[in-house]
N, CA and C atoms as an extended XYZ file, in Angstrom:
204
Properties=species:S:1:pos:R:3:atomname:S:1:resname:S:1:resid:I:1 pbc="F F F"
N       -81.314       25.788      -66.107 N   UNK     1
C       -82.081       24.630      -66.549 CA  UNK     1
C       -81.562       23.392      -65.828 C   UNK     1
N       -82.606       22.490      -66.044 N   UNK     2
C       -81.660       21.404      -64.723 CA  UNK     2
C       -81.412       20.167      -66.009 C   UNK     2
N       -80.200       19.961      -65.059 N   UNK     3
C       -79.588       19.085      -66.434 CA  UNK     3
C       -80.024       17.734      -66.735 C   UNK     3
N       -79.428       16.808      -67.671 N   UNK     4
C       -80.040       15.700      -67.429 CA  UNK     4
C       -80.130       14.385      -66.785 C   UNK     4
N       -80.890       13.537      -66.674 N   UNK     5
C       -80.707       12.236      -65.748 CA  UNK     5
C       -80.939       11.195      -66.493 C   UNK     5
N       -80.272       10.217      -65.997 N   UNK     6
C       -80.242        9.197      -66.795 CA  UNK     6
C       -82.031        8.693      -66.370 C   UNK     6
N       -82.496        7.610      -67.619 N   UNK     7
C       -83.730        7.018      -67.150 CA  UNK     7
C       -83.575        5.703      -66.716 C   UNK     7
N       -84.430        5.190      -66.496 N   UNK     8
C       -84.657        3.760      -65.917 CA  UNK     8
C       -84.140        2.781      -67.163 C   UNK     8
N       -83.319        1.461      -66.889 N   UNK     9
C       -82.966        1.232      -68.115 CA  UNK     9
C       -82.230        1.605      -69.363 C   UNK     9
N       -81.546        2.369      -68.750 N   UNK    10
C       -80.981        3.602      -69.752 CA  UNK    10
C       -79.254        3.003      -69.370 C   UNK    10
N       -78.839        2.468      -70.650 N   UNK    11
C       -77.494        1.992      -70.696 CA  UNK    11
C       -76.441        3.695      -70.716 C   UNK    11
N       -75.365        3.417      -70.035 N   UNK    12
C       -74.625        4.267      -69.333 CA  UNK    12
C       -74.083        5.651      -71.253 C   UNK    12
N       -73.833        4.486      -72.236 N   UNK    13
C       -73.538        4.858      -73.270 CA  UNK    13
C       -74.449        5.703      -74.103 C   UNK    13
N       -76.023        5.423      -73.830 N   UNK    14
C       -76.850        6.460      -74.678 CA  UNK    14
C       -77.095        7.371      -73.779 C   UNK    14
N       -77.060        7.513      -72.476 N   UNK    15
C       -77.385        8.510      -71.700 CA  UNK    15
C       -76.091        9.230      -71.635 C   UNK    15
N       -75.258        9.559      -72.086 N   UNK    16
C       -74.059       10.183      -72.262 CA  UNK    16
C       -74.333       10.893      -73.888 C   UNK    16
N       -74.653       10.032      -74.265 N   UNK    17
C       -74.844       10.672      -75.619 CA  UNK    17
C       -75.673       11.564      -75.948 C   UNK    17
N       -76.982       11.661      -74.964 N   UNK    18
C       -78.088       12.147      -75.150 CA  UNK    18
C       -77.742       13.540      -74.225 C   UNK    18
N       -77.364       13.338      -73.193 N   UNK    19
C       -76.747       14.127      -72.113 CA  UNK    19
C       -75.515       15.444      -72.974 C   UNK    19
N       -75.181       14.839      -73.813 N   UNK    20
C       -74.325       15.944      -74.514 CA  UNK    20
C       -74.636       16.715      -75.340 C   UNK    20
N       -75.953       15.622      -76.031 N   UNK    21
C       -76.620       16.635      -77.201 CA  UNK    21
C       -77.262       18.128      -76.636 C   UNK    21
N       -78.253       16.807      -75.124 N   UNK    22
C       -78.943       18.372      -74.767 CA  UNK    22
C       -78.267       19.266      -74.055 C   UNK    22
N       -77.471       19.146      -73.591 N   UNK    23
C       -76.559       20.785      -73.087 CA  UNK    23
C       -75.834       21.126      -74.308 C   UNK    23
N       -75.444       20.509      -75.232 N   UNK    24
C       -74.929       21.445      -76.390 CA  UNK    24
C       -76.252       22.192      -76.856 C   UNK    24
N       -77.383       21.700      -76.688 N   UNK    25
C       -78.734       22.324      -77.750 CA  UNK    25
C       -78.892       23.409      -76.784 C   UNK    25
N       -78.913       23.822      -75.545 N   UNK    26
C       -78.842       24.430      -74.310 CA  UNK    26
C       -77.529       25.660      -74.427 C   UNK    26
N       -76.902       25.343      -75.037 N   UNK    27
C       -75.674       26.123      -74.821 CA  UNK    27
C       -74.790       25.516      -73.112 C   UNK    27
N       -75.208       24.738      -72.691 N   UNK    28
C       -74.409       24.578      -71.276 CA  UNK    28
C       -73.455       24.231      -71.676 C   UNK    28
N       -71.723       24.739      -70.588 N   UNK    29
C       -70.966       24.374      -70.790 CA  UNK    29
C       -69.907       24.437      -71.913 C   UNK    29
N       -69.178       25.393      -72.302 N   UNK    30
C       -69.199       25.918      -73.545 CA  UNK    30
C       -68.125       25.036      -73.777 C   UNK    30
N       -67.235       24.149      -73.173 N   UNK    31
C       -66.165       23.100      -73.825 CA  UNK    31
C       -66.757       22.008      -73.691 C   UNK    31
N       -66.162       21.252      -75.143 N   UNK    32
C       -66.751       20.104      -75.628 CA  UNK    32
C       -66.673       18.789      -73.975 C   UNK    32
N       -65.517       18.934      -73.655 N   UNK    33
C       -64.715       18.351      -72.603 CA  UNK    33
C       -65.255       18.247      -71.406 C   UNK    33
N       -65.693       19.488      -71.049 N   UNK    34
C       -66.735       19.692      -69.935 CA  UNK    34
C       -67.871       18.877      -69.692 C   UNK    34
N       -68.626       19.179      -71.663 N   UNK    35
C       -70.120       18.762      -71.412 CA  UNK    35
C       -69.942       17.254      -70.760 C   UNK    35
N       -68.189       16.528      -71.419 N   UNK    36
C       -68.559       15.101      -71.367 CA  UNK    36
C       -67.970       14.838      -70.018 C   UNK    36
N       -67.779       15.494      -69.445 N   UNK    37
C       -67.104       15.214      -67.994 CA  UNK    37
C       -68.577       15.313      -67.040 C   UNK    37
N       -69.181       16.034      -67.497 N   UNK    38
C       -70.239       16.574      -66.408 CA  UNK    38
C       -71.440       15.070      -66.762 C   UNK    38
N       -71.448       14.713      -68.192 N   UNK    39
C       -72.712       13.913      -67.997 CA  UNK    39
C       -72.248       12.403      -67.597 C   UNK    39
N       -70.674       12.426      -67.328 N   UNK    40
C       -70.300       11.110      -66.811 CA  UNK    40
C       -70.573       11.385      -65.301 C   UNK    40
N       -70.191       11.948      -64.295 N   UNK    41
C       -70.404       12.293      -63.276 CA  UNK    41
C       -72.071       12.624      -62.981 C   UNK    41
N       -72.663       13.427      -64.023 N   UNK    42
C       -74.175       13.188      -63.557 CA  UNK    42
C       -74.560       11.126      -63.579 C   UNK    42
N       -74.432       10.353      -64.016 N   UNK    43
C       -74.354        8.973      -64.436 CA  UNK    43
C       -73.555        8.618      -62.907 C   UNK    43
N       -72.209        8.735      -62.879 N   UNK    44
C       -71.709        7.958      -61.625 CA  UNK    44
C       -72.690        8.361      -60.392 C   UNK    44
N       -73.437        9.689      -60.213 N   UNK    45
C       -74.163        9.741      -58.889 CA  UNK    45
C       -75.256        9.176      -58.924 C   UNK    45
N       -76.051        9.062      -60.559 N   UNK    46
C       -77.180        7.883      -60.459 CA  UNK    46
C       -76.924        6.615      -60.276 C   UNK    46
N       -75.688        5.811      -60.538 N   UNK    47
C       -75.041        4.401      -60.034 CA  UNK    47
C       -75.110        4.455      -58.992 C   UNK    47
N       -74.441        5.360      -58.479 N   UNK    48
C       -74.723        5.321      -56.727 CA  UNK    48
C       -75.878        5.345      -55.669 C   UNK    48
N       -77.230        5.219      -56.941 N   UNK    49
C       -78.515        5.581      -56.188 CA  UNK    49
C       -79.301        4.420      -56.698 C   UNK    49
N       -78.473        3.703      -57.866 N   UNK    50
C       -79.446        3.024      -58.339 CA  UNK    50
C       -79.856        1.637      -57.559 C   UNK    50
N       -80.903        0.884      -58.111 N   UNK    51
C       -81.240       -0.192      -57.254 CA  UNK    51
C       -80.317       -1.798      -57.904 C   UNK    51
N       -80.310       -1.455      -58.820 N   UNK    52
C       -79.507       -2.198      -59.744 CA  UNK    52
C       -78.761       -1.974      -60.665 C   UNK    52
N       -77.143       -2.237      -60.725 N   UNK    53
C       -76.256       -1.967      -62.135 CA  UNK    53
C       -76.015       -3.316      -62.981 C   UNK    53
N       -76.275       -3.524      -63.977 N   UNK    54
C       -76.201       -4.775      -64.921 CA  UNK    54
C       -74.764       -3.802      -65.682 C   UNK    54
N       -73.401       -4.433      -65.173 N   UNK    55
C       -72.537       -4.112      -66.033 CA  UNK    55
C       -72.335       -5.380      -67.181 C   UNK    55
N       -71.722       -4.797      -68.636 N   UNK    56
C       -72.000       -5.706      -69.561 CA  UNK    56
C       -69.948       -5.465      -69.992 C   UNK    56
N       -69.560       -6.324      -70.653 N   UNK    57
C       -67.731       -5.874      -70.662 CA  UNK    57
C       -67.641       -4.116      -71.409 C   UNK    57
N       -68.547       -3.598      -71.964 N   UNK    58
C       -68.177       -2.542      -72.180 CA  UNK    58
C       -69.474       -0.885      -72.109 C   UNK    58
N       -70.241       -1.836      -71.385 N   UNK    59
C       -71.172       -0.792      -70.992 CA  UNK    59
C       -72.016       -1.022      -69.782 C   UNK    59
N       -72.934       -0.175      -68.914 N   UNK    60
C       -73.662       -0.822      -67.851 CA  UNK    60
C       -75.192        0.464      -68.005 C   UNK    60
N       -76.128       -0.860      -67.873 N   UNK    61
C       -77.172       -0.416      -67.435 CA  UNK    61
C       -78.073       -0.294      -65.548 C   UNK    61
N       -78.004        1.138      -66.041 N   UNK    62
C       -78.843        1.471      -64.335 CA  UNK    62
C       -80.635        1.238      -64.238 C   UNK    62
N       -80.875        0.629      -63.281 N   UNK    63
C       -82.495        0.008      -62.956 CA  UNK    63
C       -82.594        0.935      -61.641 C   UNK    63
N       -83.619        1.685      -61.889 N   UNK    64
C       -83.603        2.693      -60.616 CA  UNK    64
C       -85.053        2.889      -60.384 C   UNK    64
N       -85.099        2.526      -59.022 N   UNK    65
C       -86.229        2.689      -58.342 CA  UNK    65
C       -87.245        4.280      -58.193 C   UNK    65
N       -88.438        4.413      -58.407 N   UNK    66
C       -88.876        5.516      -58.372 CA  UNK    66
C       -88.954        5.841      -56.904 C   UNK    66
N       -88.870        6.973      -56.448 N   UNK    67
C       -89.630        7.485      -54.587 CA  UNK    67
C       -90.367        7.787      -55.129 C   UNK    67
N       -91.417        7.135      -54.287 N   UNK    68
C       -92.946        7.633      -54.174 CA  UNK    68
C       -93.527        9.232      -52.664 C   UNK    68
């Protein structure tokens, strides 16, 4: 199954959260530790793509351009 991505507007903190639920609902990843390692790193490669990061002192939102 392909895992998840953060959305447009999507502060770094609920897309982590959401990111853990659904591979736990999935069964991916069978340590707790993992799931949260993997959906921080899925997140750092969308920063790296995004068009804009609005960091805030304890969270950041990604603005990401669609390809057409």
């Amino acid at each position: 199954m392909p895992l998840p991505q953060p959305r447009d507007k999507e502060k770094k903190s609920a897309f982590v959260s959401r990111c853990i639920a659904e591979l736990s609902e999935k069964d991916e990843f069978n340590d707790s530790k993992q799931r949260v390692a993997v959906c921080y790193n899925i997140f750092k490669e969308a920063k790296s793509e995004a068009s804009v990061v609005l960091s805030t002192e304890d969270d950041e939102t990604l603005f990401l351009t669609k390809e057409e």
